[in-house]
C-alpha positions as CSV (number, residue, x, y, z in Angstrom):
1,X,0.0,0.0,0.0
2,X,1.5,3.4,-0.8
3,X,-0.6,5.8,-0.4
4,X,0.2,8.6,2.6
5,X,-2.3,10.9,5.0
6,X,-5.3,9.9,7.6
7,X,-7.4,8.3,5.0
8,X,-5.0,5.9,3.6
9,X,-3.6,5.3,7.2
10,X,-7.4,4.5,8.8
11,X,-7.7,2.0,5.8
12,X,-4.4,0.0,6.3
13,X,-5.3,0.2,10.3
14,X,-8.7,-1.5,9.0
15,X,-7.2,-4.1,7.1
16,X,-4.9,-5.4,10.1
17,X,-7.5,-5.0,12.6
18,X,-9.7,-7.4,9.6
19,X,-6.4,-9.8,9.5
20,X,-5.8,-10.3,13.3
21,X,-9.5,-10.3,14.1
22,X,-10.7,-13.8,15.6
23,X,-12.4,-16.1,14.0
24,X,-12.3,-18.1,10.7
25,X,-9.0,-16.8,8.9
26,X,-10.3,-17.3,5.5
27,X,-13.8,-15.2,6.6
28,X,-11.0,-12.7,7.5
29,X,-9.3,-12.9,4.5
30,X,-12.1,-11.8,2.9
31,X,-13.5,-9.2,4.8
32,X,-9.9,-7.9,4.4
33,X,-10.2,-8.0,0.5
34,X,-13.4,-5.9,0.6
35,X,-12.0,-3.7,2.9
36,X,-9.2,-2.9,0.4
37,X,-11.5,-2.8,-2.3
38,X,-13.4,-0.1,-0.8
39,X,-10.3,1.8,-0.2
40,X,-8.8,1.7,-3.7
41,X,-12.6,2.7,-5.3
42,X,-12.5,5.7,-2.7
43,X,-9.1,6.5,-3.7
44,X,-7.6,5.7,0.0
45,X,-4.8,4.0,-1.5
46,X,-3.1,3.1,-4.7
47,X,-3.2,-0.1,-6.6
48,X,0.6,-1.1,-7.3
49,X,1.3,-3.5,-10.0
50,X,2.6,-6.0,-7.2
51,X,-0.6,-5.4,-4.4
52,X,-2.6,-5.9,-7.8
53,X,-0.9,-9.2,-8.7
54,X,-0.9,-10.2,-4.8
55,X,-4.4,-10.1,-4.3
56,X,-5.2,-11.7,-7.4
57,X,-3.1,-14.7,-6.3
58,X,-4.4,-14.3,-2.9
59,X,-8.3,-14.6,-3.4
60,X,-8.0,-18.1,-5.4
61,X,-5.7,-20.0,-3.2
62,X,-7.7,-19.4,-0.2
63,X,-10.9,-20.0,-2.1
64,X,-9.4,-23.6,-3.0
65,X,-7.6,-23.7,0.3
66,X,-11.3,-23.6,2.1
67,X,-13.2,-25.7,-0.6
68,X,-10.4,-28.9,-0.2
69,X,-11.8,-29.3,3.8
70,X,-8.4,-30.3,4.5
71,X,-5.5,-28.1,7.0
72,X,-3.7,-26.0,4.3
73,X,-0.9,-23.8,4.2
74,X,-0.9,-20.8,2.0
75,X,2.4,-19.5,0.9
76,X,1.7,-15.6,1.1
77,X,4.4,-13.6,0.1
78,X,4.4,-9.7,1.5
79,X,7.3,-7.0,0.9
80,X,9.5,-6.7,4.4
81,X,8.6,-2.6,3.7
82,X,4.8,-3.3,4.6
83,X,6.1,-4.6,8.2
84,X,3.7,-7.6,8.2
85,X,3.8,-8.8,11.9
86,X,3.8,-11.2,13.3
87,X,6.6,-13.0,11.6
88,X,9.7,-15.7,11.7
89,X,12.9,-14.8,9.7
90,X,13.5,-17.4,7.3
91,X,15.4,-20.5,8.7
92,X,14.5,-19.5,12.4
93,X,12.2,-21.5,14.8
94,X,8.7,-20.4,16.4
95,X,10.6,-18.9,19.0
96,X,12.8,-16.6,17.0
97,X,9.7,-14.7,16.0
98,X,9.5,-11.0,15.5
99,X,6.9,-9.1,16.7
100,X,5.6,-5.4,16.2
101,X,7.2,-2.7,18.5
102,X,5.2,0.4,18.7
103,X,7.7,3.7,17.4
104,X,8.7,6.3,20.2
105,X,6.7,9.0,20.0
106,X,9.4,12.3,18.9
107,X,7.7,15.5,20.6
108,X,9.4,19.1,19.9
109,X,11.6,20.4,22.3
């Protein structure tokens, strides 16, 4: 997602808050698609060529992931830039994983 200011930041807030919510993941999934559907329409944020190809990959594999009724990894590749947490470094155990630190908040002296 590239796209700067409150709008843009409320929608990627809104697609996290879609991803991390409980429940069924591929319900989530979903609801996350929309939401980014909404916000591209409304001009929230841009389509890049990659997001673009992304979600078009995304949308079919957990379609068939849900309709096999079997436990099923999707291999979901996202750019390190968009800070996707939680995560595990390649080659690293459960334990090794990285999670989301909240920046210091800079005030003016």
């Amino acid at each position: 997602m590239s796209s700067q200011g409150a709008a843009a930041d409320a929608a990627r807030r809104d697609v996290r808050e879609l991803i991390e919510a409980k429940g069924h993941v591929v319900d989530n999934a979903r609801g996350a698609i929309a939401r980014l559907d909404a916000a591209f329409a409304a001009g929230e944020l841009q389509r890049t060529p990659a997001l673009v190809q992304f979600l078009a990959d995304l949308e079919p594999a957990l379609e068939q992931a849900l309709a096999s009724g079997r436990t099923t990894v999707v291999d979901a590749r996202v750019d390190p830039a968009e800070q996707c947490f939680p995560m595990i470094p390649a080659g690293a155990a459960a334990v090794d994983m990285v999670e989301y630190e909240e920046p210091a908040e800079v005030t003016a002296a």
